[in-house]
C-alpha positions as YAML, in Angstrom:
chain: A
units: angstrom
residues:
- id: 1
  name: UNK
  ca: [6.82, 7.74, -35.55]
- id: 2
  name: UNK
  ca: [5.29, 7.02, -32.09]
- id: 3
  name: UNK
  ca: [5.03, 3.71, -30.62]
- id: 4
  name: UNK
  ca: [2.37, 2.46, -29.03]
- id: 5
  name: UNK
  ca: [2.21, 1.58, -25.01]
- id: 6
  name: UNK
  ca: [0.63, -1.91, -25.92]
- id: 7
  name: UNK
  ca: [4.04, -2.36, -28.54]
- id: 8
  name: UNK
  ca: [6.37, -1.06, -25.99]
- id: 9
  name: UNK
  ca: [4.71, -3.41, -22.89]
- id: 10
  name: UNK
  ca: [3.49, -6.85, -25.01]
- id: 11
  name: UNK
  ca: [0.45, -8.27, -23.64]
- id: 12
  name: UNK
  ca: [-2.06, -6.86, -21.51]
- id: 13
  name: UNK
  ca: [-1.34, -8.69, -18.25]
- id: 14
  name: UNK
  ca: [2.59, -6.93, -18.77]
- id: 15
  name: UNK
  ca: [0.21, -3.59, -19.00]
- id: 16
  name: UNK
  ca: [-1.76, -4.07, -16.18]
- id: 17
  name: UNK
  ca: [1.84, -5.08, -13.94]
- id: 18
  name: UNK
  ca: [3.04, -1.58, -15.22]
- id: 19
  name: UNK
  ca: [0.15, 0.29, -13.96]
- id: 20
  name: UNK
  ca: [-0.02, -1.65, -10.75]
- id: 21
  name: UNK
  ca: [3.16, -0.60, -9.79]
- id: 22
  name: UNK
  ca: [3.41, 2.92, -10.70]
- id: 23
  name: UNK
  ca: [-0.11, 3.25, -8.63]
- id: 24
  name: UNK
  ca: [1.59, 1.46, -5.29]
- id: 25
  name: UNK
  ca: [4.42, 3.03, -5.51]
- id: 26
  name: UNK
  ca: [3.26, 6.56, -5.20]
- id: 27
  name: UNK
  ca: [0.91, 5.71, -2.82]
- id: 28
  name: UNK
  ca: [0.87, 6.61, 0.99]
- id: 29
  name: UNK
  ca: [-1.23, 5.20, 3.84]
- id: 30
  name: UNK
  ca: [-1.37, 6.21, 7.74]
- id: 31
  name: UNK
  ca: [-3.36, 5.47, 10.75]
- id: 32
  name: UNK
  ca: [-3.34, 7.03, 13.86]
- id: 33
  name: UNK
  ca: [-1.38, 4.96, 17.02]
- id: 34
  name: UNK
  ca: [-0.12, 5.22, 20.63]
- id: 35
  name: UNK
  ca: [3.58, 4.54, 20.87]
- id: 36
  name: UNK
  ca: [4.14, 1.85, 23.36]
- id: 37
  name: UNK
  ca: [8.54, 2.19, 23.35]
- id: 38
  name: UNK
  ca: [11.02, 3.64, 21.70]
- id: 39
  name: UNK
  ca: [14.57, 2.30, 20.89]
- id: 40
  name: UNK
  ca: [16.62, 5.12, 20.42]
- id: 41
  name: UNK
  ca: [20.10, 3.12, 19.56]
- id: 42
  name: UNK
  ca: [18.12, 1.17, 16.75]
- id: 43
  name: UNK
  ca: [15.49, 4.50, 16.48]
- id: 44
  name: UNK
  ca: [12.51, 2.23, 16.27]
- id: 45
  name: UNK
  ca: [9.12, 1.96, 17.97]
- id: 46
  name: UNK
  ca: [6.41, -0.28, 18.96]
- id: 47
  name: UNK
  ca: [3.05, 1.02, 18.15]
- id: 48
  name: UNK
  ca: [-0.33, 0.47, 18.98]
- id: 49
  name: UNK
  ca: [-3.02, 1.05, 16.41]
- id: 50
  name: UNK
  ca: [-5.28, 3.27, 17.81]
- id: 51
  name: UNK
  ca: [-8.61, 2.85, 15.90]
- id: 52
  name: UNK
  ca: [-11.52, 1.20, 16.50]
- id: 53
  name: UNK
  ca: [-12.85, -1.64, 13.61]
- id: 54
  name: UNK
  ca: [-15.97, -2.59, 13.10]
- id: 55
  name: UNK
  ca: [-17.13, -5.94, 11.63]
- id: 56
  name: UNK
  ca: [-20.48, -6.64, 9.76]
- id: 57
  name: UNK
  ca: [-21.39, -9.71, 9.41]
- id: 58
  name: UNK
  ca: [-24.39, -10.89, 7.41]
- id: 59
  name: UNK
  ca: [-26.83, -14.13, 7.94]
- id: 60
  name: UNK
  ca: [-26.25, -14.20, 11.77]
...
């Protein structure tokens, strides 16, 4: 017999943790940047984000 996903998780709030993990944790985000130095003993780098924003505001 099959068990349901709400049986095997409890309440819905449990459900909802579930799914919010299994979605961030497969998912990848870049942005384009400048490098600004390089440590190659500790191989890390300082980096610049190199986009533009723009902010609307509303009621000014």
């Amino acid at each position: 017999m099959a068990i349901s996903v709400s049986a095997r998780t409890g309440d819905p709030q449990q459900l909802l943790e579930v799914f919010r993990h299994t979605i961030s944790s497969q998912l990848r985000v870049a942005m384009p940047g400048i490098i600004q130095s390089f440590d190659a003993s500790k191989v890390t780098c300082v980096v610049q984000p190199a986009i533009k924003g723009h902010e609307f505001r509303t009621g000014i």
